[in-house]
mmCIF file of the C-alpha atoms, coordinates in Angstrom:
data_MODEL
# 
_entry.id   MODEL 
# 
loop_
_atom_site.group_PDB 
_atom_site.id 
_atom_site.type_symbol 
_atom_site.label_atom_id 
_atom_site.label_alt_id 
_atom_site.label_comp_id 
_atom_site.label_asym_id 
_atom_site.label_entity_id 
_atom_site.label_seq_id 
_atom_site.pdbx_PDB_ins_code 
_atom_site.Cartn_x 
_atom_site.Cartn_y 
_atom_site.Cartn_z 
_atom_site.occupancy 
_atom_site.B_iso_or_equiv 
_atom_site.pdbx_formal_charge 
_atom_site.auth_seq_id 
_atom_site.auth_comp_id 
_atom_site.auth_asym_id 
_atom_site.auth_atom_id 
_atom_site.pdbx_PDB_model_num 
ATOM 1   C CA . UNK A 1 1   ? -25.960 7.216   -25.564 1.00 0.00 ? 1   UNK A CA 1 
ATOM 2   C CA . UNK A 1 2   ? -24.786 6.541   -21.599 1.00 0.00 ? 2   UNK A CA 1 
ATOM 3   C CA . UNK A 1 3   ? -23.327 3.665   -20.734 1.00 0.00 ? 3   UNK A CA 1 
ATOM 4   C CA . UNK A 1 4   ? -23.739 3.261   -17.202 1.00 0.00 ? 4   UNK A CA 1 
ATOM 5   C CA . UNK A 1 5   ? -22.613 0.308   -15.084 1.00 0.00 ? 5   UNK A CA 1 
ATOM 6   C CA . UNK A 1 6   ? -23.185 -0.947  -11.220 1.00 0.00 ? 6   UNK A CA 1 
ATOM 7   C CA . UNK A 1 7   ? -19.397 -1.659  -11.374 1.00 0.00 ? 7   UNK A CA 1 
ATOM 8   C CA . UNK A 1 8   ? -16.810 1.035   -11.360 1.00 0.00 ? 8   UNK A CA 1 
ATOM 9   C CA . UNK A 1 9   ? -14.366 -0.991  -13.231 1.00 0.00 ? 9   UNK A CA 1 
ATOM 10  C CA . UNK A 1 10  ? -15.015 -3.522  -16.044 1.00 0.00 ? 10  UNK A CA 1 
ATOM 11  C CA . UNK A 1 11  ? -12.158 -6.410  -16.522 1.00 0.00 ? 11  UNK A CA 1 
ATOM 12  C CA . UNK A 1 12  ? -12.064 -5.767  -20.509 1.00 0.00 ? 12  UNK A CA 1 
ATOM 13  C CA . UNK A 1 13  ? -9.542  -3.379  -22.314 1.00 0.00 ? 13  UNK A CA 1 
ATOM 14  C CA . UNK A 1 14  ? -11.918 -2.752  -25.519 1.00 0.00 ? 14  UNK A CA 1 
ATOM 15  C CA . UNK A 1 15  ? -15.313 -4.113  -26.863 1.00 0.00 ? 15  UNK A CA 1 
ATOM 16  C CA . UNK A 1 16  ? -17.336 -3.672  -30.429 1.00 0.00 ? 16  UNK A CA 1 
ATOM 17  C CA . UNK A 1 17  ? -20.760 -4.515  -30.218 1.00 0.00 ? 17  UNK A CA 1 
ATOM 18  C CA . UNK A 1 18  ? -23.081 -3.695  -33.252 1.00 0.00 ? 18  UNK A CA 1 
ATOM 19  C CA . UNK A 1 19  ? -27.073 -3.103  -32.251 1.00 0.00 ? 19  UNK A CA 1 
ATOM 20  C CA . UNK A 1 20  ? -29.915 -3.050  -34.702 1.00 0.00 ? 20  UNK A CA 1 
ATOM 21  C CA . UNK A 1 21  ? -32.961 -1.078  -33.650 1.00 0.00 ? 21  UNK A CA 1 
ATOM 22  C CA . UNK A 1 22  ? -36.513 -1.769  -35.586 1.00 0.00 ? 22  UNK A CA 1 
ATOM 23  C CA . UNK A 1 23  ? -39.233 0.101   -35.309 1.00 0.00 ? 23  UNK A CA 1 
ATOM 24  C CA . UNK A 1 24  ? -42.707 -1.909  -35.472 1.00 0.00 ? 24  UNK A CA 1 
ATOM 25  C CA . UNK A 1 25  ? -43.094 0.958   -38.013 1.00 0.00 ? 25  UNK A CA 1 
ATOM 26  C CA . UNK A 1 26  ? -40.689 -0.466  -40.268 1.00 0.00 ? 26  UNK A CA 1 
ATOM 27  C CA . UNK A 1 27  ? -37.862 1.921   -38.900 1.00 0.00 ? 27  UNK A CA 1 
ATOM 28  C CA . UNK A 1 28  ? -33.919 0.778   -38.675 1.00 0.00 ? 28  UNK A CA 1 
ATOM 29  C CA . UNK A 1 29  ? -31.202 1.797   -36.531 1.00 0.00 ? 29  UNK A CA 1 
ATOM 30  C CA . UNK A 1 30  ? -27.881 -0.023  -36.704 1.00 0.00 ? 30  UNK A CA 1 
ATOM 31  C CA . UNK A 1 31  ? -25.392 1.000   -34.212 1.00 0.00 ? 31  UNK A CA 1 
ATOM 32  C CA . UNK A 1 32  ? -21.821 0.600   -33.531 1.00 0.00 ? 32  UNK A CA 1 
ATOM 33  C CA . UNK A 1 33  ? -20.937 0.648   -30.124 1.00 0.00 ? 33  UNK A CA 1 
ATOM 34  C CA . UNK A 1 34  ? -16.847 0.617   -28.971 1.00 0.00 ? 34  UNK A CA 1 
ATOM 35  C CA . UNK A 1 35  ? -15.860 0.107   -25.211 1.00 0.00 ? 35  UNK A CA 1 
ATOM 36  C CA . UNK A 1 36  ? -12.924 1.123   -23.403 1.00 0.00 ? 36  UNK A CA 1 
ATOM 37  C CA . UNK A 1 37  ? -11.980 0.622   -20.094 1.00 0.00 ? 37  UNK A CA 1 
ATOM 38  C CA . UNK A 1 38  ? -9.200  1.717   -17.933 1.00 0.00 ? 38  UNK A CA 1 
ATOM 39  C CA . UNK A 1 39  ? -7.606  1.346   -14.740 1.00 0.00 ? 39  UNK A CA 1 
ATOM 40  C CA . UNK A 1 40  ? -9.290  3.632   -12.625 1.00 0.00 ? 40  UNK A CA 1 
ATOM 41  C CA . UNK A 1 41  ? -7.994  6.237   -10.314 1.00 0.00 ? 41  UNK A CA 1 
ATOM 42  C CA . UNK A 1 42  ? -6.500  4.911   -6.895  1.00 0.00 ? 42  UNK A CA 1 
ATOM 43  C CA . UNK A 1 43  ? -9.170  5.746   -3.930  1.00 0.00 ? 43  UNK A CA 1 
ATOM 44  C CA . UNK A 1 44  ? -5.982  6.040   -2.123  1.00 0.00 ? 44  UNK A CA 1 
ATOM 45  C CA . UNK A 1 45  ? -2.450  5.844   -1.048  1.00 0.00 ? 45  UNK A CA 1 
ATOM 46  C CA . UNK A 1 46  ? -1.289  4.247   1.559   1.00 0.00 ? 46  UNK A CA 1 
ATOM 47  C CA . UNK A 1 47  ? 2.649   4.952   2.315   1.00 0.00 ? 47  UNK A CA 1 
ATOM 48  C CA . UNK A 1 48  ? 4.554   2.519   4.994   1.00 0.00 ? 48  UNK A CA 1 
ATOM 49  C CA . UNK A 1 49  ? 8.084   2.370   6.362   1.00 0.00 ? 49  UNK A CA 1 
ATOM 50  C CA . UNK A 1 50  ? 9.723   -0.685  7.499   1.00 0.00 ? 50  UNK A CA 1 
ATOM 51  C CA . UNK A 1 51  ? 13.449  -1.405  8.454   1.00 0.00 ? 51  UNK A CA 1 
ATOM 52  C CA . UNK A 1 52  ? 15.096  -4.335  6.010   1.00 0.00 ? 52  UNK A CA 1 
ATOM 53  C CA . UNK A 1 53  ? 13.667  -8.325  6.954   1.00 0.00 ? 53  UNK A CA 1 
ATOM 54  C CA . UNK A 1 54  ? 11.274  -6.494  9.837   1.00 0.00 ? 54  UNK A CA 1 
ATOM 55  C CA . UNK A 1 55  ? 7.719   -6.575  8.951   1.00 0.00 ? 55  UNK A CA 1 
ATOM 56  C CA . UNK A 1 56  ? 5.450   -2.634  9.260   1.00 0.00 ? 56  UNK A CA 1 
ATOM 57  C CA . UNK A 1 57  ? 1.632   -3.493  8.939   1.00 0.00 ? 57  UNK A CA 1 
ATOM 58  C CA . UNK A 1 58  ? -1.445  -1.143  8.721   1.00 0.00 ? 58  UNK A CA 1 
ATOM 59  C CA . UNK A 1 59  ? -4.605  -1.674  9.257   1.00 0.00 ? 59  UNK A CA 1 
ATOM 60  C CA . UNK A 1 60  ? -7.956  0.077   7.952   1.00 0.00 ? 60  UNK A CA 1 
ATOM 61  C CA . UNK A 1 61  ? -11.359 -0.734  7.747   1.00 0.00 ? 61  UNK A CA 1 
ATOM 62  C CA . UNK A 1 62  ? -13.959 -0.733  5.393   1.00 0.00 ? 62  UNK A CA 1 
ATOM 63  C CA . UNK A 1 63  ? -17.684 -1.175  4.961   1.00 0.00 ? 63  UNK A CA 1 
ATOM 64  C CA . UNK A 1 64  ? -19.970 -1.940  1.684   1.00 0.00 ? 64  UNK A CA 1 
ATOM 65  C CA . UNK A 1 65  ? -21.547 0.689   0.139   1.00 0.00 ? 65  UNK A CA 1 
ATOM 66  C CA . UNK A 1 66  ? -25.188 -0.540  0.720   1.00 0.00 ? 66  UNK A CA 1 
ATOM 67  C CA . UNK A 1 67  ? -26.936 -1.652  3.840   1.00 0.00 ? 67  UNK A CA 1 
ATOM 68  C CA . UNK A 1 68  ? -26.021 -5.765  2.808   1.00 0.00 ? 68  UNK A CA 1 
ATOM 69  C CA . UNK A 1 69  ? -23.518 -7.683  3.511   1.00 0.00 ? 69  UNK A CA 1 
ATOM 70  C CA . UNK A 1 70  ? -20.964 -8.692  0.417   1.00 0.00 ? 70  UNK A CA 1 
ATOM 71  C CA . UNK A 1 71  ? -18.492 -11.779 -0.270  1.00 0.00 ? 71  UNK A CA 1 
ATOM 72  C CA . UNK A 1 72  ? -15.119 -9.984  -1.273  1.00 0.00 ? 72  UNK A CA 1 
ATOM 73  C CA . UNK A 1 73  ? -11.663 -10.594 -2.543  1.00 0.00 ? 73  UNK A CA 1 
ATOM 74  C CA . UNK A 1 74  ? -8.791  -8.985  -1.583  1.00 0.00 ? 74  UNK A CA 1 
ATOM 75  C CA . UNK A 1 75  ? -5.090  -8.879  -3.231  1.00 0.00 ? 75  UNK A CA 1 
ATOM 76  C CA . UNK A 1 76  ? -2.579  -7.439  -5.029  1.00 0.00 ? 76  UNK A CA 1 
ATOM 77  C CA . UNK A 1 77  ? -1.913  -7.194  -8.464  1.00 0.00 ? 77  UNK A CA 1 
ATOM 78  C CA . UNK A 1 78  ? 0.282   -9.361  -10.178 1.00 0.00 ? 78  UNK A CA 1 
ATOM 79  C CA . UNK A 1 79  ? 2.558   -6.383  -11.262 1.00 0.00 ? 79  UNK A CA 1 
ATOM 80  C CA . UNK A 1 80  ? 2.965   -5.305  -7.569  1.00 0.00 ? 80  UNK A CA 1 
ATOM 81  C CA . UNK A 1 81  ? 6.150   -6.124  -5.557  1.00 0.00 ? 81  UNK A CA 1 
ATOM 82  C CA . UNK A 1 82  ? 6.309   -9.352  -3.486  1.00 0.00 ? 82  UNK A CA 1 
ATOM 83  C CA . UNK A 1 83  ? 7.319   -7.426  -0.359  1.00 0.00 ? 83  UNK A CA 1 
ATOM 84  C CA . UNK A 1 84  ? 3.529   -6.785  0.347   1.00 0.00 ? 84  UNK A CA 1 
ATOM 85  C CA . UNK A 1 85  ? 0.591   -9.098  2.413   1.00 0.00 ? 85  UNK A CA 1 
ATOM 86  C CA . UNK A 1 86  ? -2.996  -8.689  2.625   1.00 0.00 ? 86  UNK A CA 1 
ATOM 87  C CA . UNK A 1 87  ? -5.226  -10.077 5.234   1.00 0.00 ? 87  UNK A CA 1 
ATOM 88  C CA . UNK A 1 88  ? -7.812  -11.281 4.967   1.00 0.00 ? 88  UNK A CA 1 
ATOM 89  C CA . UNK A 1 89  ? -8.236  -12.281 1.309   1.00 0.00 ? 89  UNK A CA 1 
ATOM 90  C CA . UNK A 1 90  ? -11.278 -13.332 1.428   1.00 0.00 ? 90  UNK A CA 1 
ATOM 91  C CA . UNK A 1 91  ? -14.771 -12.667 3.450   1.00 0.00 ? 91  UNK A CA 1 
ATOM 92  C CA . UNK A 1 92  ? -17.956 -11.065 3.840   1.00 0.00 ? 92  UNK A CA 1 
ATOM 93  C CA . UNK A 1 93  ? -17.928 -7.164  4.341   1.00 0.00 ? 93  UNK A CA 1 
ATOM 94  C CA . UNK A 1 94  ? -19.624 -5.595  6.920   1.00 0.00 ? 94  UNK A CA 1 
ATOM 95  C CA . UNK A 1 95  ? -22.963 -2.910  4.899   1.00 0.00 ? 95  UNK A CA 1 
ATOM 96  C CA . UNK A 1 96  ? -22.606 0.825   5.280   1.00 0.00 ? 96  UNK A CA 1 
ATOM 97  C CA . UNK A 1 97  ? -23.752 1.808   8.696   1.00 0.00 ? 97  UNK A CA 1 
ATOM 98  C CA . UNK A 1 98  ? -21.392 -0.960  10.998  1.00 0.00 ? 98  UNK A CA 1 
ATOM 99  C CA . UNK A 1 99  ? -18.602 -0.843  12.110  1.00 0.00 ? 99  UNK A CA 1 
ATOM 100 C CA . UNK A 1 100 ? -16.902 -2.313  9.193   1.00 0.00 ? 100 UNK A CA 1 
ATOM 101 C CA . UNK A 1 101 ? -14.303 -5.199  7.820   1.00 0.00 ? 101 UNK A CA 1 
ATOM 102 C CA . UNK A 1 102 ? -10.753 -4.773  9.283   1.00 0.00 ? 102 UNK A CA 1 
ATOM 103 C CA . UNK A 1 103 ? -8.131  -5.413  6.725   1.00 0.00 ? 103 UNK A CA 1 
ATOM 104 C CA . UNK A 1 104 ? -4.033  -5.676  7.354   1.00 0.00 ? 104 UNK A CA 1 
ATOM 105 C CA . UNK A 1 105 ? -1.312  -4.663  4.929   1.00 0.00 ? 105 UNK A CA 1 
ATOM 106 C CA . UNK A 1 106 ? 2.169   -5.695  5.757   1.00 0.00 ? 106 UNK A CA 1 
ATOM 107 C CA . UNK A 1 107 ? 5.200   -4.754  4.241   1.00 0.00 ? 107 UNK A CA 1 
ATOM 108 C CA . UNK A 1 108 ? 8.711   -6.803  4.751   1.00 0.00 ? 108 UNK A CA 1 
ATOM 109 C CA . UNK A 1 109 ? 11.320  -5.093  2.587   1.00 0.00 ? 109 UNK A CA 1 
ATOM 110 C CA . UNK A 1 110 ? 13.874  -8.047  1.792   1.00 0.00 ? 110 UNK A CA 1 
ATOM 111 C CA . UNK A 1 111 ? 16.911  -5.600  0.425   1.00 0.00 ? 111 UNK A CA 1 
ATOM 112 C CA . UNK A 1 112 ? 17.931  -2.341  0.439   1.00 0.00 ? 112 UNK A CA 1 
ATOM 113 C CA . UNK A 1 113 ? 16.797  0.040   -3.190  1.00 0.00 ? 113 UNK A CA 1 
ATOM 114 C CA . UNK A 1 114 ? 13.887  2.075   -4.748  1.00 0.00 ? 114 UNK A CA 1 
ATOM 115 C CA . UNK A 1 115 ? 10.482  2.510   -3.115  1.00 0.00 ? 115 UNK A CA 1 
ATOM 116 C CA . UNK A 1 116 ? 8.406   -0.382  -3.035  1.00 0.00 ? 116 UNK A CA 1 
ATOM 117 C CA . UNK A 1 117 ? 4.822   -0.392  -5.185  1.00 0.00 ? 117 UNK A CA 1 
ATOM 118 C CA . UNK A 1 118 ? 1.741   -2.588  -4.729  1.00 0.00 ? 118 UNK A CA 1 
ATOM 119 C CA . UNK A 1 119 ? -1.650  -2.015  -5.833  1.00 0.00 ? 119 UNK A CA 1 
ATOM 120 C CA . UNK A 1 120 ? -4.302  -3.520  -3.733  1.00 0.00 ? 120 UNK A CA 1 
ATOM 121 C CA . UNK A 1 121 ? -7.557  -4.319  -5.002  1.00 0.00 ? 121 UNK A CA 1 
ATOM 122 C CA . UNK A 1 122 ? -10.649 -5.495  -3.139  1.00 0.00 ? 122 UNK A CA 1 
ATOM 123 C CA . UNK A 1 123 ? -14.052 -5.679  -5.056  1.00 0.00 ? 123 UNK A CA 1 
ATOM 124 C CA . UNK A 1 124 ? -17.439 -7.461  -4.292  1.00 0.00 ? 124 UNK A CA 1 
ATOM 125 C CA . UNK A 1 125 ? -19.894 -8.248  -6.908  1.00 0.00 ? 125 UNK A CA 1 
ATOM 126 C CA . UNK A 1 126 ? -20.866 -4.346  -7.086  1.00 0.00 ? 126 UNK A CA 1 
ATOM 127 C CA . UNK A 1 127 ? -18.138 -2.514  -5.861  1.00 0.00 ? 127 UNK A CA 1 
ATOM 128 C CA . UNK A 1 128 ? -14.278 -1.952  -6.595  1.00 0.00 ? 128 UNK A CA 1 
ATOM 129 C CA . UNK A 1 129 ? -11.750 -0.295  -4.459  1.00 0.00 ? 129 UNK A CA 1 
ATOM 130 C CA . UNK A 1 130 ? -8.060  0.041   -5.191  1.00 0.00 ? 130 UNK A CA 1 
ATOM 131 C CA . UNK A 1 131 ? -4.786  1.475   -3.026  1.00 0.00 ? 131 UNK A CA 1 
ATOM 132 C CA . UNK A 1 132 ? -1.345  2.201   -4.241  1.00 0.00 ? 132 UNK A CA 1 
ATOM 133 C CA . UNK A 1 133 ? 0.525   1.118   -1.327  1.00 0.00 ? 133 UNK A CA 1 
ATOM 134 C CA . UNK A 1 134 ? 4.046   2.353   -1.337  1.00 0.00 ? 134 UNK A CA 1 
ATOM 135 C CA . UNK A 1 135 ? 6.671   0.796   0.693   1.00 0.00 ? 135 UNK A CA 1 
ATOM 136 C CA . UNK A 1 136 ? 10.334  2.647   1.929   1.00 0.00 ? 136 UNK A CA 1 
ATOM 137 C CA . UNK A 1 137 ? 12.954  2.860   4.703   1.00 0.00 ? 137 UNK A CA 1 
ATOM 138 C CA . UNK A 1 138 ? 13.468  4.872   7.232   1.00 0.00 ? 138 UNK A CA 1 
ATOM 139 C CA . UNK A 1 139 ? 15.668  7.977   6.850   1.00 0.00 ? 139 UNK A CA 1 
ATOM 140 C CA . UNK A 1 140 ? 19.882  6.514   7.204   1.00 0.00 ? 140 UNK A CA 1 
ATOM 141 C CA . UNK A 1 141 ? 21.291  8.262   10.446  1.00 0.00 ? 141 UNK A CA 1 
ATOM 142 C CA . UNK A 1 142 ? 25.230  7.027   10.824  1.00 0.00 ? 142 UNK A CA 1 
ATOM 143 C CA . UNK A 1 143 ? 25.788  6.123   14.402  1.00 0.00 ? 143 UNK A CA 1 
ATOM 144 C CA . UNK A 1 144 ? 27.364  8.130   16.501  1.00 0.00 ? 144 UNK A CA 1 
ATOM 145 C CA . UNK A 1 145 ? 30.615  6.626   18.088  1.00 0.00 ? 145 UNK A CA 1 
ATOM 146 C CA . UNK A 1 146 ? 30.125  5.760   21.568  1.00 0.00 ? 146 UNK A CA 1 
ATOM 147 C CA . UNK A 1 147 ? 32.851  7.691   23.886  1.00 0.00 ? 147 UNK A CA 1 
ATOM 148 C CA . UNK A 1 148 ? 34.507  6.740   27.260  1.00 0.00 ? 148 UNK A CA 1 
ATOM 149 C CA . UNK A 1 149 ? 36.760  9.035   29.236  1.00 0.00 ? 149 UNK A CA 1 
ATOM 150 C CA . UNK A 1 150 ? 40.428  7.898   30.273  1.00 0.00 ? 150 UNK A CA 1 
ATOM 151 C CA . UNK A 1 151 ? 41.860  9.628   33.327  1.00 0.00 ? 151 UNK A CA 1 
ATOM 152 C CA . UNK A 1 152 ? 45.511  9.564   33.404  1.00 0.00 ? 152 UNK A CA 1 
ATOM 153 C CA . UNK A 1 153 ? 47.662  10.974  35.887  1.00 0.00 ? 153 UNK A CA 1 
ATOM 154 C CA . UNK A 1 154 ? 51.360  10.350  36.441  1.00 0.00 ? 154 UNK A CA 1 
ATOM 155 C CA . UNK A 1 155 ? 54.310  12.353  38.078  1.00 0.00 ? 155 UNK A CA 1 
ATOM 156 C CA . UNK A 1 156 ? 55.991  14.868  36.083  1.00 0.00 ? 156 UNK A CA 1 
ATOM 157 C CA . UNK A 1 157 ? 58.915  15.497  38.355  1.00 0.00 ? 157 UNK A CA 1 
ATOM 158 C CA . UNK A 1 158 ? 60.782  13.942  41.625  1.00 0.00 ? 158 UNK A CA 1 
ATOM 159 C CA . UNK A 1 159 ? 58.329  16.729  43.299  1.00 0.00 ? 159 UNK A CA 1 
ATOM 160 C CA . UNK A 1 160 ? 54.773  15.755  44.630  1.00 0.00 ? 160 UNK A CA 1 
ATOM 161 C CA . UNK A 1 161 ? 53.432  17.776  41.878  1.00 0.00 ? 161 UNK A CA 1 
ATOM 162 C CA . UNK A 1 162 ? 51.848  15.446  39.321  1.00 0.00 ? 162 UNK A CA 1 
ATOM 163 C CA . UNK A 1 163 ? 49.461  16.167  36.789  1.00 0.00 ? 163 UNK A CA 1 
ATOM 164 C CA . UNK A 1 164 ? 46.250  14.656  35.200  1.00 0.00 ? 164 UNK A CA 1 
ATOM 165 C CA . UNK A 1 165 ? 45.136  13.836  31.543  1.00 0.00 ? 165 UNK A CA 1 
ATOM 166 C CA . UNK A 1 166 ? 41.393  13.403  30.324  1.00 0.00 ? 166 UNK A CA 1 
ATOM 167 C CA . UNK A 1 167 ? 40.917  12.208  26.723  1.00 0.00 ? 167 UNK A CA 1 
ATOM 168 C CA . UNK A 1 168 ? 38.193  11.157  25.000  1.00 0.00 ? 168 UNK A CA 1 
ATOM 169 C CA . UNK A 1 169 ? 38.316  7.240   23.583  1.00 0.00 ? 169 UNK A CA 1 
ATOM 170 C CA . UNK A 1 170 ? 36.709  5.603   20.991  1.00 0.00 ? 170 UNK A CA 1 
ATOM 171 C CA . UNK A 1 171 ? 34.893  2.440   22.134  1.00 0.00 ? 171 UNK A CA 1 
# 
């Protein structure tokens, strides 16, 4: 048996479903049938940088797989982090062949830790697409200490000879 289905992804973690088969030459089948679904793979991973309380966004764009138009949905998953936007969440997507449906992800870290995780998903009636979006800082450089030079120059003796001093000051 095949079990094939327009959807990539079914909602349900695990079915039984018993069929009986008759022959109108007095024939039986029973069968037992047990689905299992999983998350599937990610189509993609999107990786963003954003400084703490300053929002990073991407954008991409995407098209239907068929030459129609399709109502979607777009968001994250409830186990994602909070530091991640999607827009829009809702719309029609542009068929294969145009120029396709923009969509925005923007990430706003809040404080300073791990790597921020999100999975986006965005499905029509047919189709299912979903991104692990991961969220960091930039790389830590300490600032360098800002300089200024002092000239100082005083006599040394009664004589007309002086002398001068340059140092380097912190500012």
């Amino acid at each position: 048996f095949f079990f094939s289905s327009r959807r990539r992804h079914t909602r349900c973690s695990g079915v039984s479903w018993a069929r009986r088969c008759v022959q109108e030459t007095g024939g039986r089948w029973k069968f037992k049938l047990n689905l299992e679904s999983f998350d599937p793979n990610e189509d993609d991973v999107i990786q963003m940088q954003s400084p703490l309380n300053k929002t990073t966004s991407v954008s991409f764009k995407l098209t239907n797989r068929s030459k129609n138009f399709a109502e979607f949905k777009a968001g994250f998953r409830p186990d994602s982090d909070a530091e991640f936007q999607i827009t829009p969440a809702t719309g029609i997507l542009e068929p294969y062949g145009k120029e396709g449906t923009t969509f925005i992800i923007s990430f706003t870290p809040v404080e300073y830790g791990k790597t921020r995780i999100a999975k986006l998903v965005i499905e029509t009636e047919d189709m299912y697409w979903s991104y692990l979006v991961k969220g960091s800082f930039p790389q830590y450089k300490k600032p360098l200490p800002i300089l200024s030079l002092i000239h100082i120059s005083e006599p040394t003796r009664l004589l007309s000879i002086s002398y001068a001093v340059f140092c380097l000051k912190k500012k």
